[in-house]
GUFI-918790 format. One record per atom (N, C-alpha, C): residue in three letters; z, x negated, y negated. Coordinates in steps of 0.2 Angstrom, whole numbers, plus 5000, padded with zeros to 4 digits. Layout:
GUFI-918790
resn = ALA	pz = Z	px = X	py = Y;
...
This chain:
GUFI-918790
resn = UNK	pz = 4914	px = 4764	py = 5048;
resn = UNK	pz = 4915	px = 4771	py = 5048;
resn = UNK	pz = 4911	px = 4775	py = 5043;
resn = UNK	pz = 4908	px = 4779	py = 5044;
resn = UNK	pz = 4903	px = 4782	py = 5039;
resn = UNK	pz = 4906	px = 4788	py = 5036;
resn = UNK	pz = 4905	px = 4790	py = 5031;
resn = UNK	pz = 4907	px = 4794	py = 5026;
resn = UNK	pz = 4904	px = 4803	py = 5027;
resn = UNK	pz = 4909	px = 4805	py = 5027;
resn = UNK	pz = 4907	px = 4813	py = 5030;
resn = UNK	pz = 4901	px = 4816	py = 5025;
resn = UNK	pz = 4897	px = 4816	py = 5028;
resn = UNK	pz = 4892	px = 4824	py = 5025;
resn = UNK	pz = 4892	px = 4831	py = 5022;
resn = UNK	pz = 4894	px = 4834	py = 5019;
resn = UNK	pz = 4894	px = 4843	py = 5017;
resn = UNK	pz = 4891	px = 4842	py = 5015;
resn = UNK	pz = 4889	px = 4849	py = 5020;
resn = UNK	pz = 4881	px = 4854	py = 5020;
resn = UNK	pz = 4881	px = 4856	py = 5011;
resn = UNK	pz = 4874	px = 4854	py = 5009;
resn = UNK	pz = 4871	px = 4856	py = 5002;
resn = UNK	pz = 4872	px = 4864	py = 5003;
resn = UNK	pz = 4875	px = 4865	py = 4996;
resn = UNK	pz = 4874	px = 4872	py = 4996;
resn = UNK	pz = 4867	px = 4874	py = 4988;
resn = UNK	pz = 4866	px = 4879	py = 4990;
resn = UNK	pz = 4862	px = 4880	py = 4985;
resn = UNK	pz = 4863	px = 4879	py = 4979;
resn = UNK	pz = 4858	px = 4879	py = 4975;
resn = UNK	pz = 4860	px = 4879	py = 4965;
resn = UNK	pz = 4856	px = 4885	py = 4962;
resn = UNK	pz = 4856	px = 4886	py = 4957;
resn = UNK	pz = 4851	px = 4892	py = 4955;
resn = UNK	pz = 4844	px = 4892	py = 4953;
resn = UNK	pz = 4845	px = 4886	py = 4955;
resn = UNK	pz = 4837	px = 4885	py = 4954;
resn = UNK	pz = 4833	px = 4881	py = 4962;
resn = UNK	pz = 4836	px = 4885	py = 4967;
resn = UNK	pz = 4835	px = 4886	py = 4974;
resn = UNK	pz = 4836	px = 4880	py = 4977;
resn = UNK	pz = 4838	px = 4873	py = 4974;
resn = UNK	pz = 4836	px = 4868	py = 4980;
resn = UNK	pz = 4844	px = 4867	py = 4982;
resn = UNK	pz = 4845	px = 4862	py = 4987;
resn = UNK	pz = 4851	px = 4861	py = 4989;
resn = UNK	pz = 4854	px = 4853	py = 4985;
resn = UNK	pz = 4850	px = 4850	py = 4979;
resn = UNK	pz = 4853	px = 4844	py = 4978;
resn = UNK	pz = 4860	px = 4847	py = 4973;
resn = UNK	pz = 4867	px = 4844	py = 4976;
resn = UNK	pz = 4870	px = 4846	py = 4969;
resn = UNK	pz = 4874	px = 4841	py = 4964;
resn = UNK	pz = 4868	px = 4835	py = 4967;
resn = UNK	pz = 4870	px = 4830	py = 4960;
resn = UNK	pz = 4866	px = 4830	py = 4957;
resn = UNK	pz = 4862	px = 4833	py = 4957;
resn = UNK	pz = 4858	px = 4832	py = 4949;
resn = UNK	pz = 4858	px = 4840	py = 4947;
resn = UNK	pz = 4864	px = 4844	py = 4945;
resn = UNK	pz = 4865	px = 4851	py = 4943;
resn = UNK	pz = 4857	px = 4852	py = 4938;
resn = UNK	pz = 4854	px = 4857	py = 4939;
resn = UNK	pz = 4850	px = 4861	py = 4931;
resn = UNK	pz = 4855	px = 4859	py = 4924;
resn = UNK	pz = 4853	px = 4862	py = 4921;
resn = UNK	pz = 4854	px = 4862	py = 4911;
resn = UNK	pz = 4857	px = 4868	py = 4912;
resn = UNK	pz = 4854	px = 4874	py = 4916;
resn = UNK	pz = 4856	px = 4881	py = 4916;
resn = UNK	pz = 4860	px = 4882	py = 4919;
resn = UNK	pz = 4864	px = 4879	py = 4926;
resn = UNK	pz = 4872	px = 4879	py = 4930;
resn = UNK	pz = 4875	px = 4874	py = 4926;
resn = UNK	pz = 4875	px = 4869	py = 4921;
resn = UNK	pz = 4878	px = 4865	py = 4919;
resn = UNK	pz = 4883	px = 4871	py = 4913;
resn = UNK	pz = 4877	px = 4875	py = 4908;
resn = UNK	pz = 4878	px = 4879	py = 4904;
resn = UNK	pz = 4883	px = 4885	py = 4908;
resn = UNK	pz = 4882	px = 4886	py = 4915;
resn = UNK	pz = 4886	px = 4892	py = 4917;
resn = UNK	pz = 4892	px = 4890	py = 4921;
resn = UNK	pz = 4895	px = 4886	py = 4918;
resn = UNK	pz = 4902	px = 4883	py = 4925;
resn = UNK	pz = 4907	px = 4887	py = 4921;
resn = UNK	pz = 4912	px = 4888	py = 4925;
resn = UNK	pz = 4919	px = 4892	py = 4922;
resn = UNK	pz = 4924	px = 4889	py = 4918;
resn = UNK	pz = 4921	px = 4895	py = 4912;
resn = UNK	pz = 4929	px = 4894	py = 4908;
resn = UNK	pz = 4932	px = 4900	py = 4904;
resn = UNK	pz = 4937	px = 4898	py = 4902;
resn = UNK	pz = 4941	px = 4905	py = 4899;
resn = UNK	pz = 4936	px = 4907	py = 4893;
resn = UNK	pz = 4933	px = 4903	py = 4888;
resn = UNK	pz = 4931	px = 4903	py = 4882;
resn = UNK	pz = 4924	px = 4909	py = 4886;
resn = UNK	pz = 4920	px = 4909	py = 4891;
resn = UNK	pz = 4913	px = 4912	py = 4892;
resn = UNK	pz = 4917	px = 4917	py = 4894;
resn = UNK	pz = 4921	px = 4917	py = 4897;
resn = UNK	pz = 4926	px = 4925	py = 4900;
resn = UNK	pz = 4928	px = 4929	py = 4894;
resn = UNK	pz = 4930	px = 4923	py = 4891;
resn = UNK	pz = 4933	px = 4929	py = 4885;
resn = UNK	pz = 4927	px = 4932	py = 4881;
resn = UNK	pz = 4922	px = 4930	py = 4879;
resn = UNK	pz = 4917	px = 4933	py = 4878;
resn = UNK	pz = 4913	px = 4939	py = 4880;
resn = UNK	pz = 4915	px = 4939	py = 4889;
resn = UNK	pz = 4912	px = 4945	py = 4893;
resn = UNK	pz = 4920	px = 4951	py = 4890;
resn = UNK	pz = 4926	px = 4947	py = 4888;
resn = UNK	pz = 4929	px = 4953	py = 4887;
resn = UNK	pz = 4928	px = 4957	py = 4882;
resn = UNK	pz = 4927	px = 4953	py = 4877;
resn = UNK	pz = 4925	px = 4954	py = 4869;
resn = UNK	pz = 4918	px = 4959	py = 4868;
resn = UNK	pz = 4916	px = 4961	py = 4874;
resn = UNK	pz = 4907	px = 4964	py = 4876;
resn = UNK	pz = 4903	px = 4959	py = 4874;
resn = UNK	pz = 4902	px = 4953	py = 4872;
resn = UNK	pz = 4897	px = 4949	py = 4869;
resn = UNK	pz = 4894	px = 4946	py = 4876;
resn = UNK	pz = 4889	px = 4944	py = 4873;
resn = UNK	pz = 4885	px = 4937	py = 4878;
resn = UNK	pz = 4888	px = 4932	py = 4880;
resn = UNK	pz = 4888	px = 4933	py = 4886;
resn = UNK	pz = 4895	px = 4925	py = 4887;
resn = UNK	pz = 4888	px = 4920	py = 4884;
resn = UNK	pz = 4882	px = 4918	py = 4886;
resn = UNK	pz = 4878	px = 4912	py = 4886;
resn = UNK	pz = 4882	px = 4911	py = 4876;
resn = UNK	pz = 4877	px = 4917	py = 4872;
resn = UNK	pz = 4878	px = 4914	py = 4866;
resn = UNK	pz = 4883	px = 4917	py = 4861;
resn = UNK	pz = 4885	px = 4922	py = 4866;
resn = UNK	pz = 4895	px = 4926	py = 4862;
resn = UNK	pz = 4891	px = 4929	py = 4853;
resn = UNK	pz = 4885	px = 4932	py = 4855;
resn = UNK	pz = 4882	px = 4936	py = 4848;
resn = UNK	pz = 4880	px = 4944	py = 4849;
resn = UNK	pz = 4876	px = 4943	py = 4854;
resn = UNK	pz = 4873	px = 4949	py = 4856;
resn = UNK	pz = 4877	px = 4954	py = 4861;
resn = UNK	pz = 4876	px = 4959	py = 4861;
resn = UNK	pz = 4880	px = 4964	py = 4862;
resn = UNK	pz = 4880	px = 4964	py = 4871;
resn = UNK	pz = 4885	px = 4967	py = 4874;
resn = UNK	pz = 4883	px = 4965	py = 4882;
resn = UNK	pz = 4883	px = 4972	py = 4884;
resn = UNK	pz = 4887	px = 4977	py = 4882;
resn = UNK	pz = 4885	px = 4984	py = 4884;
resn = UNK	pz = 4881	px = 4989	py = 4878;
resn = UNK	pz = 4879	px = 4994	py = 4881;
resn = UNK	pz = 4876	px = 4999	py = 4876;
resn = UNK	pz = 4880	px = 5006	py = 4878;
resn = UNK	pz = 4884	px = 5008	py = 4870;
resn = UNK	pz = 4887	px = 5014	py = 4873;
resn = UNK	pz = 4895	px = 5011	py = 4876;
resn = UNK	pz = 4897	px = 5017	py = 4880;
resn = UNK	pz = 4904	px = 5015	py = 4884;
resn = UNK	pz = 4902	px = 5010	py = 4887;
resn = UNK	pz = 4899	px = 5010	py = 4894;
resn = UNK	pz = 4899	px = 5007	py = 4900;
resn = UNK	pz = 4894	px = 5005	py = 4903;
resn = UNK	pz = 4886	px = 5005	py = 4899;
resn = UNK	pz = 4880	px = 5004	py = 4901;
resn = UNK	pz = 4877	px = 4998	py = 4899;
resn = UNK	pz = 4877	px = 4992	py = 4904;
resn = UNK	pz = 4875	px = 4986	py = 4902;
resn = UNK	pz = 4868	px = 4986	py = 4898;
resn = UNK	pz = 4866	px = 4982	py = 4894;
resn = UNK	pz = 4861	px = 4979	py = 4890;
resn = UNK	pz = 4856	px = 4976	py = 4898;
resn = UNK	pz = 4850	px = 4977	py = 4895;
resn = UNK	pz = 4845	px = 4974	py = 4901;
resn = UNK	pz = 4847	px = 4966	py = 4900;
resn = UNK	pz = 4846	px = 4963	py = 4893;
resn = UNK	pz = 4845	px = 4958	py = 4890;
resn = UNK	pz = 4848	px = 4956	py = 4883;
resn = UNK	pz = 4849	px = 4951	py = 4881;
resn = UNK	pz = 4854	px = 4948	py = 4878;
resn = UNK	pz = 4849	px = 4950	py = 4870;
resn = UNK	pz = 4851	px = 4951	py = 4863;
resn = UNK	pz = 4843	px = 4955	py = 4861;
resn = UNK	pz = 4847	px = 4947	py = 4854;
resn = UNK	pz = 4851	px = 4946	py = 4856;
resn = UNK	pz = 4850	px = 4940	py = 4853;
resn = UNK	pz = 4849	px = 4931	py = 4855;
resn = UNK	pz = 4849	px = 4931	py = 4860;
resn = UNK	pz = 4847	px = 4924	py = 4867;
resn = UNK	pz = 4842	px = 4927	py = 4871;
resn = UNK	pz = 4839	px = 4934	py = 4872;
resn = UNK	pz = 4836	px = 4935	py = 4877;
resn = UNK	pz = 4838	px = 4933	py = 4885;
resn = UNK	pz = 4846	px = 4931	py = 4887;
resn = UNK	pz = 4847	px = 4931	py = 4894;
resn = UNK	pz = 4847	px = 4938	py = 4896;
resn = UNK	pz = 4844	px = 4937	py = 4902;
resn = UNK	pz = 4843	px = 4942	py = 4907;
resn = UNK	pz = 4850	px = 4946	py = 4911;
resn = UNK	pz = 4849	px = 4951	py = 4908;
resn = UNK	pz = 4858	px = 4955	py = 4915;
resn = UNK	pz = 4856	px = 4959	py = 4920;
resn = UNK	pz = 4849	px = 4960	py = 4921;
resn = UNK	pz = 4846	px = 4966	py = 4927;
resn = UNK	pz = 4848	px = 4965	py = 4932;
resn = UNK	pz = 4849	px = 4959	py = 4935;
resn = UNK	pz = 4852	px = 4956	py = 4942;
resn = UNK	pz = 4859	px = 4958	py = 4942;
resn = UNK	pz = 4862	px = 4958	py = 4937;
resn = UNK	pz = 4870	px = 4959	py = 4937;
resn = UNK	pz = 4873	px = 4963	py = 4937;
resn = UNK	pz = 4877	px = 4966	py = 4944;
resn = UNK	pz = 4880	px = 4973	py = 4944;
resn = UNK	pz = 4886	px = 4972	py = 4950;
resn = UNK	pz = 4891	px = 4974	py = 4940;
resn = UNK	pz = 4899	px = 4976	py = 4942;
resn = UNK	pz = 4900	px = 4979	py = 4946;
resn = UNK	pz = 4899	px = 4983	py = 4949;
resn = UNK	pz = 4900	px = 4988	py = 4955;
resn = UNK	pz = 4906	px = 4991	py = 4954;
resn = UNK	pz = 4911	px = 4989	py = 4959;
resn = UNK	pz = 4919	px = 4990	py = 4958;
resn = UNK	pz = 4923	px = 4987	py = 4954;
resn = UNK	pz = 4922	px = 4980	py = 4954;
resn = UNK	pz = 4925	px = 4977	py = 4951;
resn = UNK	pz = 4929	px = 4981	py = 4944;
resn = UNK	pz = 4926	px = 4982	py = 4938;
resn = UNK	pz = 4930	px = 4984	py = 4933;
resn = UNK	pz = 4934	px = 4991	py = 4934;
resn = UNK	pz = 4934	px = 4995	py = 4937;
resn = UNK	pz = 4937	px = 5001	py = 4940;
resn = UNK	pz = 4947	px = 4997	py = 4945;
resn = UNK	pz = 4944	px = 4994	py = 4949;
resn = UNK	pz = 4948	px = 4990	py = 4949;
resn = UNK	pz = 4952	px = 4987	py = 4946;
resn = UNK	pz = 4951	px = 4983	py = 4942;
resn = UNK	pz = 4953	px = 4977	py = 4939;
resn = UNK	pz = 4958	px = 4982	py = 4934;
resn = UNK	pz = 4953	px = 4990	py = 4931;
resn = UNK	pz = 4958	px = 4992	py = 4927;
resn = UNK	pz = 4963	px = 4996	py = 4927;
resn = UNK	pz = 4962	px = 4998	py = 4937;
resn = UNK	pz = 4968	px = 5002	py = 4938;
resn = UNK	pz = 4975	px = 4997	py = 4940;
resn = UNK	pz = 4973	px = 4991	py = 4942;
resn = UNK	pz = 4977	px = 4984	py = 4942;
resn = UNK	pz = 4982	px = 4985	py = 4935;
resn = UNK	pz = 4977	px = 4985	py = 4928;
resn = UNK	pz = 4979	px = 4985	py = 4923;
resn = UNK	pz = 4986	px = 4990	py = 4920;
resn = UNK	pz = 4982	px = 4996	py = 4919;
resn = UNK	pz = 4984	px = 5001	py = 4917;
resn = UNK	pz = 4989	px = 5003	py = 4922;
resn = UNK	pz = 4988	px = 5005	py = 4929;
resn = UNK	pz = 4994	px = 5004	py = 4933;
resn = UNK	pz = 5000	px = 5000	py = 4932;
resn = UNK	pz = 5000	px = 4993	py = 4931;
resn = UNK	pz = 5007	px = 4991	py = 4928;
resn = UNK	pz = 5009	px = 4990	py = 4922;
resn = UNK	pz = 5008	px = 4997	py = 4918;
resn = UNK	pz = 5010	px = 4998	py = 4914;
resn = UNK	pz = 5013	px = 5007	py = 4913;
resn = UNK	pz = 5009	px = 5008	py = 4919;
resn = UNK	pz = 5008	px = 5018	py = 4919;
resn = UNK	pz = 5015	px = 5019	py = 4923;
resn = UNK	pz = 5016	px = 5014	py = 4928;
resn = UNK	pz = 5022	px = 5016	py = 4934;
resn = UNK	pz = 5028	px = 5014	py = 4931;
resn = UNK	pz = 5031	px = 5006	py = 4929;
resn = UNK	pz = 5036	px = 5007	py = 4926;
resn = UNK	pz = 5038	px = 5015	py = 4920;
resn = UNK	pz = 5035	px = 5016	py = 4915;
resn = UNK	pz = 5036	px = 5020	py = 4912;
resn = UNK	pz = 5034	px = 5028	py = 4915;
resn = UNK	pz = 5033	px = 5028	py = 4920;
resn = UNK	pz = 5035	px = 5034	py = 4924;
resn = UNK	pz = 5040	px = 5034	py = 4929;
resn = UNK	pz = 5045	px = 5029	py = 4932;
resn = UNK	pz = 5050	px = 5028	py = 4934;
resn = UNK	pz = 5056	px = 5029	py = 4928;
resn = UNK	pz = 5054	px = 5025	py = 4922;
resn = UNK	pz = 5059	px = 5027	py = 4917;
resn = UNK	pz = 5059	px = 5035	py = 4914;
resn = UNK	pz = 5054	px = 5036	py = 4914;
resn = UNK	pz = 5054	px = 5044	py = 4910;
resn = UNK	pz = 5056	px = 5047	py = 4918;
resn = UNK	pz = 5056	px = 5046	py = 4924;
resn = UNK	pz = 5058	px = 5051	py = 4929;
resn = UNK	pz = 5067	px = 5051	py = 4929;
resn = UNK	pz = 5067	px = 5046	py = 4926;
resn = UNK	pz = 5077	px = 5045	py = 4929;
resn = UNK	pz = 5077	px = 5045	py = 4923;
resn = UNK	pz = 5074	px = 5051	py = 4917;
resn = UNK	pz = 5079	px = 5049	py = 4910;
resn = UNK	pz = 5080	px = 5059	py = 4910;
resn = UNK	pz = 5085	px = 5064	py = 4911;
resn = UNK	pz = 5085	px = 5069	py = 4912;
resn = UNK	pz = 5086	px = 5073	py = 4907;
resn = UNK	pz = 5087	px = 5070	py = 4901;
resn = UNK	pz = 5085	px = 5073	py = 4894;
resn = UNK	pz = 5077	px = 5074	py = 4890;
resn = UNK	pz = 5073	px = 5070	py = 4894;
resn = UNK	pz = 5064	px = 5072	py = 4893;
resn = UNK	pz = 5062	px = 5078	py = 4899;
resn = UNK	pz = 5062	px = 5083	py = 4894;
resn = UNK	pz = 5057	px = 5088	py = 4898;
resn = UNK	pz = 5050	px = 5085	py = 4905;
resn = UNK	pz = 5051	px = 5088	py = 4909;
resn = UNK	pz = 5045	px = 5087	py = 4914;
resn = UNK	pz = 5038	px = 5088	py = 4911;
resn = UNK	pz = 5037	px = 5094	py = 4908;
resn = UNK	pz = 5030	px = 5093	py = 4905;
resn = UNK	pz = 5030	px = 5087	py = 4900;
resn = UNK	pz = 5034	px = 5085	py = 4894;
resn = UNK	pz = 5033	px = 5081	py = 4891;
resn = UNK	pz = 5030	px = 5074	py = 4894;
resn = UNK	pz = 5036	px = 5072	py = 4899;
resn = UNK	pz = 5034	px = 5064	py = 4903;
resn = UNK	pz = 5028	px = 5064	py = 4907;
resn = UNK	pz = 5026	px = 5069	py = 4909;
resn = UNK	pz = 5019	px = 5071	py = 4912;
resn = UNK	pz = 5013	px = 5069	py = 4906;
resn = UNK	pz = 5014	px = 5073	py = 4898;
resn = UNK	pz = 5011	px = 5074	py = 4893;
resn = UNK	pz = 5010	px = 5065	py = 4891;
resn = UNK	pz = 5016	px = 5063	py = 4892;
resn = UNK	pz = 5017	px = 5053	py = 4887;
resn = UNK	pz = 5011	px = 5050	py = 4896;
resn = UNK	pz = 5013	px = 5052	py = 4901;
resn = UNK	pz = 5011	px = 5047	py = 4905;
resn = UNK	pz = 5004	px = 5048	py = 4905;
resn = UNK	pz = 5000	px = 5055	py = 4904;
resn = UNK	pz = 4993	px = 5056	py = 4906;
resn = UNK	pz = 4990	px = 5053	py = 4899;
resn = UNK	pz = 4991	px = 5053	py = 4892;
resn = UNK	pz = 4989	px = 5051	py = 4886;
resn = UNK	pz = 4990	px = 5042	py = 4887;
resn = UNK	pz = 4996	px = 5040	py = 4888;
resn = UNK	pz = 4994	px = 5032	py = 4893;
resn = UNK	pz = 4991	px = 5032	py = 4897;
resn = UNK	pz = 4990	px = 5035	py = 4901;
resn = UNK	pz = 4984	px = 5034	py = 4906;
resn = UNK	pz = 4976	px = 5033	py = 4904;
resn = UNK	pz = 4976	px = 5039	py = 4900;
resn = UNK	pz = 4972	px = 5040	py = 4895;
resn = UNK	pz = 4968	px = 5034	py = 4892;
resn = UNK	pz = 4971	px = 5033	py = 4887;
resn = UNK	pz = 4970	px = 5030	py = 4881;
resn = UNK	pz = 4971	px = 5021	py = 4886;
resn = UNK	pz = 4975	px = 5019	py = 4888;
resn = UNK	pz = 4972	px = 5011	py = 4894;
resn = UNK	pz = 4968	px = 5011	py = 4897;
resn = UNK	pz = 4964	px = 5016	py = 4898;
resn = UNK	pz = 4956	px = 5016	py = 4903;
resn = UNK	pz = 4952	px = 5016	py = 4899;
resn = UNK	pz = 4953	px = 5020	py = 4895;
resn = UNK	pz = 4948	px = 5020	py = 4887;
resn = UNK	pz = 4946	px = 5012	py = 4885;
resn = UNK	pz = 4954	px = 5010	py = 4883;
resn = UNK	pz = 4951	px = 5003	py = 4880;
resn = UNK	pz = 4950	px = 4997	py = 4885;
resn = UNK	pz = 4953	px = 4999	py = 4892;
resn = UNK	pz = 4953	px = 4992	py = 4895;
resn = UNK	pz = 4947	px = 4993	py = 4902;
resn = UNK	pz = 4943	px = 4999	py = 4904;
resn = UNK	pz = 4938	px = 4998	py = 4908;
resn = UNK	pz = 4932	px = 4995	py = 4906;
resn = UNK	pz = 4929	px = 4997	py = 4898;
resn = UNK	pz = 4925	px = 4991	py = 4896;
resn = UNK	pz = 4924	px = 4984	py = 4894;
resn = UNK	pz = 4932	px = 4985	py = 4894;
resn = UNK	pz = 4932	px = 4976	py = 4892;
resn = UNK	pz = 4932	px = 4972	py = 4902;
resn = UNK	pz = 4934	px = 4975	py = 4905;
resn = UNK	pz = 4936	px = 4975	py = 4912;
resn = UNK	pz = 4927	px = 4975	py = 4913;
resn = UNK	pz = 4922	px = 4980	py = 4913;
resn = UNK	pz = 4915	px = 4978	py = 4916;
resn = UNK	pz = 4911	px = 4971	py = 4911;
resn = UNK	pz = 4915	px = 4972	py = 4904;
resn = UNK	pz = 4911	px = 4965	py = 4901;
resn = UNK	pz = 4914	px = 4957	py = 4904;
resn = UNK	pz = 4919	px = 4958	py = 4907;
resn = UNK	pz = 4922	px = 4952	py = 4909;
resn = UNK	pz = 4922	px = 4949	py = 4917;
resn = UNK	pz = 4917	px = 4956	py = 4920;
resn = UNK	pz = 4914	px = 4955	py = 4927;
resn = UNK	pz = 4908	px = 4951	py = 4926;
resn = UNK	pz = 4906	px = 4957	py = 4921;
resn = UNK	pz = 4897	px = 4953	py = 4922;
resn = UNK	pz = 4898	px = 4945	py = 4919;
resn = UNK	pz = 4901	px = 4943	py = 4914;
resn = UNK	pz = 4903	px = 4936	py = 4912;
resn = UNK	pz = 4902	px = 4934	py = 4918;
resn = UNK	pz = 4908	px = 4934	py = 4921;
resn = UNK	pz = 4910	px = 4931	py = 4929;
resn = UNK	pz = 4905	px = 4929	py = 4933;
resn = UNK	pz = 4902	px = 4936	py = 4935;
resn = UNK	pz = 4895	px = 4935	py = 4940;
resn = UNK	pz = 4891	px = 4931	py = 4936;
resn = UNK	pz = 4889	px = 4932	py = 4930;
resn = UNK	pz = 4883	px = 4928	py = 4926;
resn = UNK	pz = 4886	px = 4922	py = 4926;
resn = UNK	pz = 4892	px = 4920	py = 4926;
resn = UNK	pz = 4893	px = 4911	py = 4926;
resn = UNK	pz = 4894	px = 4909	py = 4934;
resn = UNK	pz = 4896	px = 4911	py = 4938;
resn = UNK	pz = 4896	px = 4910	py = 4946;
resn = UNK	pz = 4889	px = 4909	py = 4948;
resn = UNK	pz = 4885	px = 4917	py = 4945;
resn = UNK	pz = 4878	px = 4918	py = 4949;
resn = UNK	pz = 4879	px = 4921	py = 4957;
resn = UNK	pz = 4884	px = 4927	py = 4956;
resn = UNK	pz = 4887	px = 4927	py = 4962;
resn = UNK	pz = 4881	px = 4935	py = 4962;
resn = UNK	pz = 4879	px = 4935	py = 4962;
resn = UNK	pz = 4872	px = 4942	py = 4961;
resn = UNK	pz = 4872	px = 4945	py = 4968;
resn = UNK	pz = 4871	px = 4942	py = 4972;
resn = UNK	pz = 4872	px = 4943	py = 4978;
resn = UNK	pz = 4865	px = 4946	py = 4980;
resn = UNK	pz = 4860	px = 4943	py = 4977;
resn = UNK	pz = 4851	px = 4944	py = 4978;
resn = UNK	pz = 4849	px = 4941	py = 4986;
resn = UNK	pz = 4852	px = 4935	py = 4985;
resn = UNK	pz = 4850	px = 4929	py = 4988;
resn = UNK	pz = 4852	px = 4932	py = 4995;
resn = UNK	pz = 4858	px = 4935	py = 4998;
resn = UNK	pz = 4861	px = 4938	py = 5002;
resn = UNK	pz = 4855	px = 4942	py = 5007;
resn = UNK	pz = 4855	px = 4947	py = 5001;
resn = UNK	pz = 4852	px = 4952	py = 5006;
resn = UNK	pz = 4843	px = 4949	py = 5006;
resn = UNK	pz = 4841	px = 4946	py = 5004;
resn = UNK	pz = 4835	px = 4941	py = 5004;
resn = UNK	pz = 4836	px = 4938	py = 5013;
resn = UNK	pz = 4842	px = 4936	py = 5011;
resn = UNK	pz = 4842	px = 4932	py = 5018;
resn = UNK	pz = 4844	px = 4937	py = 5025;
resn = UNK	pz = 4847	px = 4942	py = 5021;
resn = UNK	pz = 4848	px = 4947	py = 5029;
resn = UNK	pz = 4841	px = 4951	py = 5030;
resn = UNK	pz = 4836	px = 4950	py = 5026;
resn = UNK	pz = 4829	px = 4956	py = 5028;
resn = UNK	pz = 4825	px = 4950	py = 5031;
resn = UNK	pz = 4826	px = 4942	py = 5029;
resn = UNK	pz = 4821	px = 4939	py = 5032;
resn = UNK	pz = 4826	px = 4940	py = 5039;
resn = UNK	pz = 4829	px = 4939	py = 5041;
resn = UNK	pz = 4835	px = 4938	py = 5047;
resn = UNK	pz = 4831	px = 4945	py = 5052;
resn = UNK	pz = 4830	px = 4950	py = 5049;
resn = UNK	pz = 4830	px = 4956	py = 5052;
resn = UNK	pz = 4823	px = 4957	py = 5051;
resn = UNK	pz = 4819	px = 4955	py = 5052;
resn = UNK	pz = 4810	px = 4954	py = 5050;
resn = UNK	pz = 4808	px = 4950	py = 5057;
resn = UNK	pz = 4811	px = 4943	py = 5057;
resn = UNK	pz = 4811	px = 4939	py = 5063;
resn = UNK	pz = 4815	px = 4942	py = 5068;
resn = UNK	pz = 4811	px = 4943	py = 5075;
resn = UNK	pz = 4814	px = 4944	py = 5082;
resn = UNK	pz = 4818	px = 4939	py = 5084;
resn = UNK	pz = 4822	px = 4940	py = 5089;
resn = UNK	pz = 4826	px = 4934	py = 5092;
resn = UNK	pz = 4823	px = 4933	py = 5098;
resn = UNK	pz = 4825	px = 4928	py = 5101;
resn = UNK	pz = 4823	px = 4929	py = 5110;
resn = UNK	pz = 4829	px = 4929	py = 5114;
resn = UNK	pz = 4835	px = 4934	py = 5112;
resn = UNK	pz = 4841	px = 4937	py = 5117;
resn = UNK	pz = 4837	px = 4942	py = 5121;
């Protein structure tokens, strides 16, 4: 009986062998320590160099490792992730201040919008630094994709 085969998939250094990995997908596999990194705003590669500039404006380039972050865009992701966040923290505490009849309406509006607030403030940038982490260690850039639907749509079929 012979031994099943599964399809090579690619590596990021384009070929499909995946027993002999790169140095550089060895350095990018997943762990909490490079995530936590991208939470921290630092470089997951060398956790020194600054990942954003400003609130929410990634760094081209790592100014202390020089990795490259042009390919890499969070898109939704961190908007997401922080209304996940702040959400389970916004609702219970507007359920309690709605069934407590001794806090005025404008107040618990007043406590809920200043939490709203102040948890998007501090957790959407750690939420885009903890994407690009993610993609930068997966290599999920999603280049290669659309590379491959313009060759796809360049070539004619014969249907």
């Amino acid at each position: 009986m012979e031994p099943i085969k599964l399809p090579a998939s690619r590596n990021f250094d384009g070929t499909g062998d995946n027993l002999h990995a790169s140095p550089a997908m060895a350095a990018r596999q997943f762990s909490f320590a490079l995530l936590w990194r991208g939470v921290l705003k630092h470089c997951p590669q060398c956790g020194v160099g600054p990942l954003l500039t400003g609130y929410l404006k990634p760094e081209p380039c790592c100014s202390h490792c020089g990795e490259d972050f042009r390919h890499i865009s969070a898109d939704d992701g961190p908007a997401w992730l922080t209304l996940l966040v702040v959400g389970h923290a916004v609702v219970p505490l507007m359920i309690v201040l709605g069934r407590d009849a001794t806090i005025l309406p404008w107040i618990a509006i007043l406590i809920l919008a200043l939490v709203t607030l102040v948890g998007v403030y501090f957790v959407l940038p750690r939420a885009k630094g903890a994407f690009i982490a993610l993609i930068w260690m997966t290599g999920a850039t999603g280049q290669d994709m659309f590379i491959a639907d313009q060759d796809s749509a360049d070539k004619p079929t014969d249907r």
